[in-house]
C-alpha positions in Angstrom: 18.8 29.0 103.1 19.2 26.5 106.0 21.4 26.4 108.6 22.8 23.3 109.2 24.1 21.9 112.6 27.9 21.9 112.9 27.4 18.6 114.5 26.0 17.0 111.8 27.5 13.4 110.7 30.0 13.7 114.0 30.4 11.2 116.4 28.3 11.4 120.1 31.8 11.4 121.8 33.2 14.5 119.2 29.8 16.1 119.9 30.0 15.7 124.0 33.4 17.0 123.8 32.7 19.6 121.7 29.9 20.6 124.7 32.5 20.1 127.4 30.3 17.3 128.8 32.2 14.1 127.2 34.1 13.2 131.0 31.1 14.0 133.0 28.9 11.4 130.5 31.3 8.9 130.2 31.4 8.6 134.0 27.7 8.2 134.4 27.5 5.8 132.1 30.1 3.8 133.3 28.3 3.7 137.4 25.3 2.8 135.2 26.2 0.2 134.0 28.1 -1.0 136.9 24.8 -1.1 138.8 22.8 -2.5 136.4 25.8 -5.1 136.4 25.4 -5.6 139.9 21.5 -6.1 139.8 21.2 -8.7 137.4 23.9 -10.7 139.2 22.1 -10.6 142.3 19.3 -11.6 140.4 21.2 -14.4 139.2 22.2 -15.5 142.4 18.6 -14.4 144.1 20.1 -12.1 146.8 17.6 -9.6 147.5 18.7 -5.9 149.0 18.1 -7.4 152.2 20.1 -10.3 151.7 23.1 -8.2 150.0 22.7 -5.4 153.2 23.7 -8.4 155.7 26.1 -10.2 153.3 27.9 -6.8 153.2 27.2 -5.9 156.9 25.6 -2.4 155.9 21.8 -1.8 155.6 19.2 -1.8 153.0 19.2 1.6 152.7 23.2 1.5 151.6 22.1 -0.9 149.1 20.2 0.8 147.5 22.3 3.4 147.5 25.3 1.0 146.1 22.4 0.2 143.1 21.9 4.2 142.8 24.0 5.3 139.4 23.6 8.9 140.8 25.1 8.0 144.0 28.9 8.5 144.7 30.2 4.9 146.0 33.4 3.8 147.3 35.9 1.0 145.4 36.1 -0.8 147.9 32.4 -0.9 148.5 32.3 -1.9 144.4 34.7 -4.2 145.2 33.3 -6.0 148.0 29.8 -6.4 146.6 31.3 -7.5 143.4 32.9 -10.2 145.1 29.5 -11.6 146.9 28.1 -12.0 143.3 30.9 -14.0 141.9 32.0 -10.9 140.2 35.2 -9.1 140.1 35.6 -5.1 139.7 38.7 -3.6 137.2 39.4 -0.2 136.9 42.2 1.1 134.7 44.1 4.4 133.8 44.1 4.2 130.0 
């Protein structure tokens, strides 16, 4: 007889909440994807790190940092890079 996984046919979110894991996930994936966000519009715009460090007044270093998904980063730090790329940042309580 097989055991069979009692995760079997569930959904990824039942199964990181079942782990305990499903807030600290979803959070990662969201400053994941704001980052990559955040790349590809300075790519659009061709603003290098450099460029972005002296736009925002900070240095490279911070940038990369901003860029980092495993890096803690302020709003308003989101916020003002956002806004050098065109871009604007929303966050909501749902």
């Amino acid at each position: 007889m097989t055991k069979t996984s009692p995760h079997v046919g569930s959904s990824l979110d039942a199964f990181l909440q079942d782990e305990g894991i499903y807030e600290e996930s979803e959070g990662q994936a969201i400053k994941e994807v704001i980052a990559w966000q955040l790349a590809e519009a300075m790519k659009e715009r061709s603003l290098s790190k450099a460029r972005m460090a002296t736009l925002l007044k900070t240095s490279r270093s911070q940038v990369d940092r901003l860029l980092d998904p495993e890096r803690d980063v302020t709003l308003s730090t989101l916020q003002r890079a956002a806004a050098l790329v065109g871009r604007k940042l929303q966050v909501q309580l749902v």
